[in-house]
C-alpha positions as CSV (number, residue, x, y, z in Angstrom):
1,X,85.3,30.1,168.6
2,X,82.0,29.1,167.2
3,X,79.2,29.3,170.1
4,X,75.5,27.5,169.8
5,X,72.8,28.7,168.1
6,X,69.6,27.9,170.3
7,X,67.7,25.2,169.4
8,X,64.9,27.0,167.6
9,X,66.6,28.7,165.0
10,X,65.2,32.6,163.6
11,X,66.8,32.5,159.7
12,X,66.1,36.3,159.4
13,X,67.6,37.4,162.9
14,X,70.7,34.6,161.9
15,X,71.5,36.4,158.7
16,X,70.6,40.1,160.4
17,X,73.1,39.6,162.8
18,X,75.9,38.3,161.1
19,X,79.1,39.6,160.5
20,X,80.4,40.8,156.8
21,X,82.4,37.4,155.6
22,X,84.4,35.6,152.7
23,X,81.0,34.4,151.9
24,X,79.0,37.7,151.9
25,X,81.7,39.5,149.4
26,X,81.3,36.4,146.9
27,X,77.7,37.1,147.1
28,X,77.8,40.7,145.9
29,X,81.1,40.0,143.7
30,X,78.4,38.0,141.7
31,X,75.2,40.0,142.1
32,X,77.3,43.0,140.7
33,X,78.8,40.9,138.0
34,X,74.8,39.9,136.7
35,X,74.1,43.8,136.9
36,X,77.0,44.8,134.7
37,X,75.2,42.6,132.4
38,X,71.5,44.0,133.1
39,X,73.3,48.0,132.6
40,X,75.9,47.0,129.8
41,X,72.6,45.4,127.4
42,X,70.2,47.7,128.5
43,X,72.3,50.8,127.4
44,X,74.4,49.7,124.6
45,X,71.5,50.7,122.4
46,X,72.3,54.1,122.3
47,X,76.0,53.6,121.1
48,X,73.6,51.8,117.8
49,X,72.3,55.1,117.3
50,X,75.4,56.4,114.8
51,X,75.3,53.5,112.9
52,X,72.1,52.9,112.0
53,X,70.2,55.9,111.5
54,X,70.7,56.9,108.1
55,X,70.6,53.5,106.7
56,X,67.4,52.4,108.0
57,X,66.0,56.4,107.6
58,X,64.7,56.8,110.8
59,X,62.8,60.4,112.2
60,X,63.7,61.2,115.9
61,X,60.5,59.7,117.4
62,X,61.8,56.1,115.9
63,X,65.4,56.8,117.1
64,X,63.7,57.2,120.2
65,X,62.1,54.0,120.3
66,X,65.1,52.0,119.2
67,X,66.3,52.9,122.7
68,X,63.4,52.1,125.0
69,X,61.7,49.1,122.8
70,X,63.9,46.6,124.9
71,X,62.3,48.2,127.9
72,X,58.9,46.8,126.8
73,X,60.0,43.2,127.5
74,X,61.7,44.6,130.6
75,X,58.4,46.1,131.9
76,X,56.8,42.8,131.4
77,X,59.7,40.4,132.6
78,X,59.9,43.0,135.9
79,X,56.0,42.6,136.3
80,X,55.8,38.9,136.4
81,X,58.9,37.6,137.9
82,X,58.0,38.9,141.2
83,X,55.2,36.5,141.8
84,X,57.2,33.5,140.0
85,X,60.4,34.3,142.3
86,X,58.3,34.4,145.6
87,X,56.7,30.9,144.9
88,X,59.7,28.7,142.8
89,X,62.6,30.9,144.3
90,X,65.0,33.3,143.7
91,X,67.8,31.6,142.2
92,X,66.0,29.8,139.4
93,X,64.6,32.8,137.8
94,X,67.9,35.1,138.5
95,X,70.0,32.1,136.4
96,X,67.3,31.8,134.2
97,X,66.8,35.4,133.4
98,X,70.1,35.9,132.8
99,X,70.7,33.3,130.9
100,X,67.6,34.8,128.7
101,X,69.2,37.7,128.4
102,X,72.4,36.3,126.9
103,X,70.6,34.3,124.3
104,X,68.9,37.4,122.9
105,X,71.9,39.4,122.8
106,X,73.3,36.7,120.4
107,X,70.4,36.5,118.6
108,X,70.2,40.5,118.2
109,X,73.8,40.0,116.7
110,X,73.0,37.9,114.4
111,X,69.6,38.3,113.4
112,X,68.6,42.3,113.7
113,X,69.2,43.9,109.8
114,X,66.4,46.7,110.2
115,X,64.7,48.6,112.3
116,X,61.2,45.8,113.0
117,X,63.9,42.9,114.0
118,X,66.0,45.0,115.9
119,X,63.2,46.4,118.0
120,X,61.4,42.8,118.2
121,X,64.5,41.3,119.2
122,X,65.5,43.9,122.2
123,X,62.1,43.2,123.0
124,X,62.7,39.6,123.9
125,X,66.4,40.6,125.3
126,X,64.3,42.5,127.6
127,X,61.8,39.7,129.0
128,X,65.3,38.5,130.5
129,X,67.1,41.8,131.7
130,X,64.0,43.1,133.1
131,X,64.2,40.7,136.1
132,X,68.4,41.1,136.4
133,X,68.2,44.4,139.0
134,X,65.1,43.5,140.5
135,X,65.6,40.4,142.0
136,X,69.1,40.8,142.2
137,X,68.4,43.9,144.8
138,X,65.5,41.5,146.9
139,X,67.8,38.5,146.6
140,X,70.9,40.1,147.8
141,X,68.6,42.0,150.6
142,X,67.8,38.9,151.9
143,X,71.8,37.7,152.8
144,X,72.7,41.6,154.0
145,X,73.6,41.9,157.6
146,X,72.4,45.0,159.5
147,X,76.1,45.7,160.0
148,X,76.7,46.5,156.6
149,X,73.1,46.2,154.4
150,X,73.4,49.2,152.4
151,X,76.6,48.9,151.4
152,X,76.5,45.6,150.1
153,X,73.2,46.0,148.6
154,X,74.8,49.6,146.8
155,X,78.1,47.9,146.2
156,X,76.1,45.0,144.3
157,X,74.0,47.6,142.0
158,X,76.8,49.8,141.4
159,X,77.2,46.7,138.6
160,X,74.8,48.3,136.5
161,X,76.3,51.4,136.4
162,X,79.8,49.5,135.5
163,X,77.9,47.8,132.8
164,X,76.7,51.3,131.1
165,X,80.6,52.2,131.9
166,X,81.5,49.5,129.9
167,X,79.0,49.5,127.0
168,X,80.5,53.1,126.3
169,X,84.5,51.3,126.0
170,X,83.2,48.8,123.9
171,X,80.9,51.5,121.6
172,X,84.7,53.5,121.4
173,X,87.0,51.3,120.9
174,X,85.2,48.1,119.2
175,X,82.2,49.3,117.1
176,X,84.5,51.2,114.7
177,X,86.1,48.2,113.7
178,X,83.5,45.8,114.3
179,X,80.0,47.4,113.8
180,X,77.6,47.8,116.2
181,X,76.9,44.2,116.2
182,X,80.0,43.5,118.4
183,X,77.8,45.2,121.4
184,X,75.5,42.2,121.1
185,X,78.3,39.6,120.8
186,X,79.5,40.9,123.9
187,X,76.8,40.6,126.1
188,X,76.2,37.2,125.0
189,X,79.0,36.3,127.6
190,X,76.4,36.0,130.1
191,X,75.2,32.4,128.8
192,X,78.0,31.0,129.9
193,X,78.0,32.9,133.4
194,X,74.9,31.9,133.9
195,X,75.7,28.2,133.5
196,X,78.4,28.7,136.2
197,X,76.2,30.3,138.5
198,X,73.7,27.6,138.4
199,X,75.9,25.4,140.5
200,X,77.5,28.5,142.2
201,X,74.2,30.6,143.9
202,X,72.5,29.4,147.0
203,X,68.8,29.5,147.0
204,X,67.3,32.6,149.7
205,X,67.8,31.4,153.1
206,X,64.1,33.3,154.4
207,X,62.5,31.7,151.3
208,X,63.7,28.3,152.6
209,X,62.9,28.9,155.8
210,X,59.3,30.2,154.3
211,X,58.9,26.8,152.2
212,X,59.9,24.7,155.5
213,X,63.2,23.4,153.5
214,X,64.6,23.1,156.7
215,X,67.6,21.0,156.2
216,X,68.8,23.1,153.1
217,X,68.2,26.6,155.2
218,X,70.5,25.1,158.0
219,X,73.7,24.0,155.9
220,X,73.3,27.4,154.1
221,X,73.4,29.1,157.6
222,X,75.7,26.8,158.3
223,X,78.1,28.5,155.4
224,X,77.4,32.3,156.5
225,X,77.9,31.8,160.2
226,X,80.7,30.2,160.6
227,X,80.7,31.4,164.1
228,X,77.5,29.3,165.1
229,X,77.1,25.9,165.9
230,X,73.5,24.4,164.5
231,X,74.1,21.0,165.5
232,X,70.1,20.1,166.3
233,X,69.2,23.1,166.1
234,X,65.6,23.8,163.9
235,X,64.2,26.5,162.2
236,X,61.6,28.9,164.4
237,X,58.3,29.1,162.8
238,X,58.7,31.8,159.7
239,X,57.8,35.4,160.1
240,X,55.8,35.6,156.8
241,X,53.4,32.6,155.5
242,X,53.2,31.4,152.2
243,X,51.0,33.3,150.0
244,X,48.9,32.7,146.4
245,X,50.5,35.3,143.5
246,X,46.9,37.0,143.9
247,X,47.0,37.5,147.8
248,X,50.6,39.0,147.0
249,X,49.9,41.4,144.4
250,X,46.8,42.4,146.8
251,X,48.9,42.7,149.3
252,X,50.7,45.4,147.6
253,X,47.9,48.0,147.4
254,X,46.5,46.9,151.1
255,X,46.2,49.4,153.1
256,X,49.7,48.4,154.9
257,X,51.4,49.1,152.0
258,X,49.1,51.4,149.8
259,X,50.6,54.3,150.4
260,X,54.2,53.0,150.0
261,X,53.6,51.5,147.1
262,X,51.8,54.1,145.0
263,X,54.7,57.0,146.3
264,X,57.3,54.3,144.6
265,X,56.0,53.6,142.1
266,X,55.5,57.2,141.0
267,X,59.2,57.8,142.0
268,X,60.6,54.9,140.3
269,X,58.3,56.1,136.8
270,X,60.5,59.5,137.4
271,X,63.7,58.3,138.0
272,X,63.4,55.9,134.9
273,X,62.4,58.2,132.6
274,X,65.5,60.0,133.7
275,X,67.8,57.8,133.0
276,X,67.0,56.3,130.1
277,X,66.1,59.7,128.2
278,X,69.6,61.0,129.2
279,X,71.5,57.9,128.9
280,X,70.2,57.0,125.3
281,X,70.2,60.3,124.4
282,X,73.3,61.4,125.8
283,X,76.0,60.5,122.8
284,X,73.6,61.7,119.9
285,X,73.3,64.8,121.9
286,X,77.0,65.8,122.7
287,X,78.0,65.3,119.2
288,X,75.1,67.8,117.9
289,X,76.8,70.4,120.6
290,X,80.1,69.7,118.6
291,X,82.0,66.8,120.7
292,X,83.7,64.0,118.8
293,X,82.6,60.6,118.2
294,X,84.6,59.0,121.0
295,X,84.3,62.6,123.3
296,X,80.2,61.9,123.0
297,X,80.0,58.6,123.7
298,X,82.1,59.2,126.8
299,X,79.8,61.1,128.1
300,X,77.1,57.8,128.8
301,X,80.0,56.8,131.0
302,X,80.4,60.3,132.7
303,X,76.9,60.0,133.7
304,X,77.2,56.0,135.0
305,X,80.4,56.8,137.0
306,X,78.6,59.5,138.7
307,X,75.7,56.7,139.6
308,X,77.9,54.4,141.6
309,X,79.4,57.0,143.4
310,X,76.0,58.5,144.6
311,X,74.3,55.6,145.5
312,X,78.0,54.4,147.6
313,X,77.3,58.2,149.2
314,X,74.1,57.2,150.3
315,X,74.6,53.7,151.6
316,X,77.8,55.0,153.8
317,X,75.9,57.3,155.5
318,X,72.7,55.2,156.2
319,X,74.7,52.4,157.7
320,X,76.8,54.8,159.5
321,X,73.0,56.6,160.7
322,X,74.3,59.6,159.4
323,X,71.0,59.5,157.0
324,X,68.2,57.4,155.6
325,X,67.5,56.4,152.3
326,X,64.6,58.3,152.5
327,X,66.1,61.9,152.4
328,X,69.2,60.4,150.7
329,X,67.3,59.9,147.5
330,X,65.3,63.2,148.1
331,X,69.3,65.1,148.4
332,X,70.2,63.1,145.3
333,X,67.0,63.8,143.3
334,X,67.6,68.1,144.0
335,X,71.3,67.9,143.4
336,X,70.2,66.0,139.8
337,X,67.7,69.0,139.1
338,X,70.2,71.7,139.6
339,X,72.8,70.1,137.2
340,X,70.2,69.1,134.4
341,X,69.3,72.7,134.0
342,X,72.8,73.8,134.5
343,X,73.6,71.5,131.6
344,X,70.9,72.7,129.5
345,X,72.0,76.5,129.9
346,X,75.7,75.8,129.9
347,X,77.5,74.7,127.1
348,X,81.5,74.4,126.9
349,X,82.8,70.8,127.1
350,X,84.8,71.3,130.8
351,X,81.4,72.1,132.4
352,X,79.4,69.5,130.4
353,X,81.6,66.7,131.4
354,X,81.3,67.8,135.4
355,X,77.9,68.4,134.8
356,X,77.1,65.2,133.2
357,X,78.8,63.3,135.9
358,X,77.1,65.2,138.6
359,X,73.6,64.4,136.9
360,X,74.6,60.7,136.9
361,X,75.4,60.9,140.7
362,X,72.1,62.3,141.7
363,X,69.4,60.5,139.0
364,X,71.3,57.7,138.6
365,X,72.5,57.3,142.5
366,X,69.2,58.0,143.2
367,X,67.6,54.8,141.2
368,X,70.3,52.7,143.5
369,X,69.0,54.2,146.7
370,X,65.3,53.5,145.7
371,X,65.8,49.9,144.7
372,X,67.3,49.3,148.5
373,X,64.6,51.1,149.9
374,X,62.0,49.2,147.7
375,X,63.4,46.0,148.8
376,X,63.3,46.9,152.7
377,X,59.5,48.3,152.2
378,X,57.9,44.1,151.9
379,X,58.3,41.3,154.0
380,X,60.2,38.1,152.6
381,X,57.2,36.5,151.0
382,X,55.9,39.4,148.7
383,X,59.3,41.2,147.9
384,X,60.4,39.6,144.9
385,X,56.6,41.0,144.0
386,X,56.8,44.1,145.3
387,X,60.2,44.8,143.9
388,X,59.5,43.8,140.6
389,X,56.1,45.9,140.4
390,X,58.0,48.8,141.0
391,X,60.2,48.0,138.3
392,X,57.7,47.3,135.7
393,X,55.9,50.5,136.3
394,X,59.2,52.6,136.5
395,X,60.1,50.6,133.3
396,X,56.8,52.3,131.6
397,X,58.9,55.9,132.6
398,X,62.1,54.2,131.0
399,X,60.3,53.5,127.8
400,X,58.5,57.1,127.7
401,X,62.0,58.8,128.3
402,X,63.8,58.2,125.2
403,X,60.8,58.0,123.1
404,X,59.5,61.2,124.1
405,X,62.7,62.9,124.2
406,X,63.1,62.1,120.7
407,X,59.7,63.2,120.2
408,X,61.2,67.1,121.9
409,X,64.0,66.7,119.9
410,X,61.7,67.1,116.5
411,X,58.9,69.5,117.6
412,X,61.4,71.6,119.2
413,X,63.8,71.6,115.9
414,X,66.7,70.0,117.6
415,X,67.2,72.1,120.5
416,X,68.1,70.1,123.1
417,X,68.0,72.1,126.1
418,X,64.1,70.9,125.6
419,X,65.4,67.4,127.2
420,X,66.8,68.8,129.6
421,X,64.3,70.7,131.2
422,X,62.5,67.7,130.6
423,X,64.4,65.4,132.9
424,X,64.9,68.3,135.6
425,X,60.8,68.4,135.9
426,X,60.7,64.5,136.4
427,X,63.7,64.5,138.8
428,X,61.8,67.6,140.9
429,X,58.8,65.0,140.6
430,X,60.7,62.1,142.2
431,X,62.1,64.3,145.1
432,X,58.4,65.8,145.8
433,X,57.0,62.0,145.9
434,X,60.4,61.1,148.7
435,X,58.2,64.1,150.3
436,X,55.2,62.3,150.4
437,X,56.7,59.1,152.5
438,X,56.9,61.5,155.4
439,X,59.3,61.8,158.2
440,X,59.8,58.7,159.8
441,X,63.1,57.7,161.4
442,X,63.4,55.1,159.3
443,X,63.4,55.0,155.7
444,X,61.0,52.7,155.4
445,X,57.5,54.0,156.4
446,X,56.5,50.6,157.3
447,X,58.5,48.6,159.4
448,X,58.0,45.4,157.0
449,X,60.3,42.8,158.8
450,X,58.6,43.3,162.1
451,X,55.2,44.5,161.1
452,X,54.3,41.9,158.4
């Protein structure tokens, strides 16, 4: 039976205290189906590798940067979403980027005959995919219930991983046939979802409440609680006030959120440069240790199956206060180091294949657990901002990774145990910086909900 709300309605402590619904599933059903786009487009570059090499004669350095160039427009689209989503919303920009993304995909299909158009071309993809897992994590953040908040949140960026999952089926089974190009046709299919999801998405409840839109925040409680009555009621005066992009990015590197900041950022650099060394470097590398062409590209999926079920490890146990994200991502980020090297002095294809997917569920697992934590570290009206910055920075590690592990790869005369230890040192890195947070109780070391 549906009971009163009072009369001066709290949007944050309405949605906080809700219970998981019909409504709340749909939500992450479609968050996790825009991040199988953001992982499927921003890994399927590495299955382009095989094809494209020889023909457009390129040294390891450039193979390198035919991986990470899309993550220059990501790096930019992460930095300066934040700021545009906190003002003009969420859901705009989500649709928008997406849509972005799907436009460039087409026009990488079509377009990108050498190596200049190809890596001008991700570029732009990127300006779009870039703000996909970003503002999907703060967007979705912002419906979560306590009851269930990590879970939902994990469930909903476990897309990503699916989407590297599925760039490695399509790279089997389709490119033989079909050339690489059929990688970009595919992800064009977010144009259209995009479209749908225009009319679909509700705009952020707190960023309605923020921008006194108080007849649209009620009928959207109105859909989550279905257990309330808001018949006259109003919303309470918002916890966090509007703010100029300037006082937001400022507020980052206050000294509330200074230290917080700086120790993700470093983290998410690490984590980044990770997963995108291993992940575009993981087909080419399995094939020079003597897999087959579909063996090695099985692999990238190996590692991306081992990501969802790290960061789902992680979430189960903080809602259940068995851990906090916190030392969640510090056990992921050890458990990664000790497989990387493992990797690096093991090589028979049984222990590659656990290995792998043991690498993917502590460095890739780990980049799900830091998103959640990101997006619990800033209050409602900077964390589209502070989300995003983390993301653009990290993005700067994504672009180093494959770059310089191509860059290994040649001074080190193809010996790739070299990348290896190269992505053990960063994930030691990331898992000395979780350190640096401290031991708080909570995850977050600043209480940003209440203390904002």
């Amino acid at each position: 039976m549906a009971v009163p709300a009072p009369h001066r309605v709290d949007a944050h402590a309405e949605l906080r205290g809700a219970s998981m619904s019909r409504f709340h599933w749909m939500l992450t059903g479609v968050v996790l189906l825009i991040t199988i786009f953001d992982g499927y487009d921003t890994l399927n570059a590495s299955y382009v590798i095989h094809y494209v090499v020889k023909p457009w004669g390129l040294s390891h350095s450039q193979t390198g940067f035919l991986v990470s160039a899309g993550l220059i427009g990501f790096a930019v689209g992460a930095l300066a979403h934040g700021p545009i989503a906190d003002r003009y919303g969420r859901r705009p920009v989500l649709v928008g980027a997406l849509f972005l993304a799907g436009a460039g995909s087409l026009l990488t299909a079509v377009l990108a005959n050498s190596f200049v158009s190809f890596i001008a071309l991700r570029g732009f993809t990127g300006l779009g995919l870039g703000v996909l897992m970003p503002l999907g994590t703060a967007y979705i953040n912002e419906f979560a219930p306590d009851a269930a908040r990590s879970r939902m949140v994990s469930i909903a960026q476990s897309g990503y991983a699916f989407g590297g999952v599925f760039a490695s089926g399509v790279g089997i089974w389709l490119t033989p046939a079909h050339g690489w190009q059929i990688l970009y046709w595919v992800g064009g299919a977010s144009v259209p979802l995009a479209i749908a999801l225009w009319w679909l998405l509700p705009e952020s409840v707190e960023y309605l409440a923020m921008r006194d839109r108080q007849t649209e925040a009620i009928a959207a409680l109105r859909r989550i609680r279905r257990d309330r009555v808001y018949e006259g009621a109003a919303l309470a005066e918002p916890r966090h006030e509007r703010a100029r992009t300037g006082e937001i990015v400022r507020s980052l590197l206050s000294w509330r959120y200074q230290r917080t900041t700086i120790i993700l950022w470093i983290c998410a650099f690490m984590v980044l440069f990770d997963i995108y060394g291993l992940a575009g470097w993981m087909p080419t590398l399995m094939e020079a240790r003597g897999s087959g062409f579909g063996e090695s590209f099985s692999f990238g999926a190996l590692l991306q199956i081992g990501g969802i079920a790290g960061g789902l490890c992680v979430a189960l146990l903080d809602d259940g206060g068995r851990a906090d994200l916190r030392r969640g991502m510090i056990g992921l980020q050890v458990v990664s180091v000790a497989a990387v090297i493992l990797v690096a002095l093991v090589d028979t294809t049984v222990t590659n294949m656990i290995l792998v997917l043991v690498a993917g569920f502590g460095i890739i697992g780990g980049q799900f657990v830091l998103n959640n934590l990101c997006a619990r570290s800033y209050p409602t009206n900077m964390r589209g901002t502070g989300v995003g910055a983390m993301f653009g920075v990290g993005r700067v590690g994504g672009i180093l990774g494959p770059y310089v592990g191509g860059w290994l790869l040649g001074w080190f005369d193809g010996n790739n145990a070299v990348l290896f230890y190269a992505v053990a040192i960063a994930a030691a890195v990331a898992a000395l910086s979780m350190f640096a947070l401290g031991g708080q109780k909570s995850a977050v070391p600043v209480p940003a909900e209440q203390s904002a």
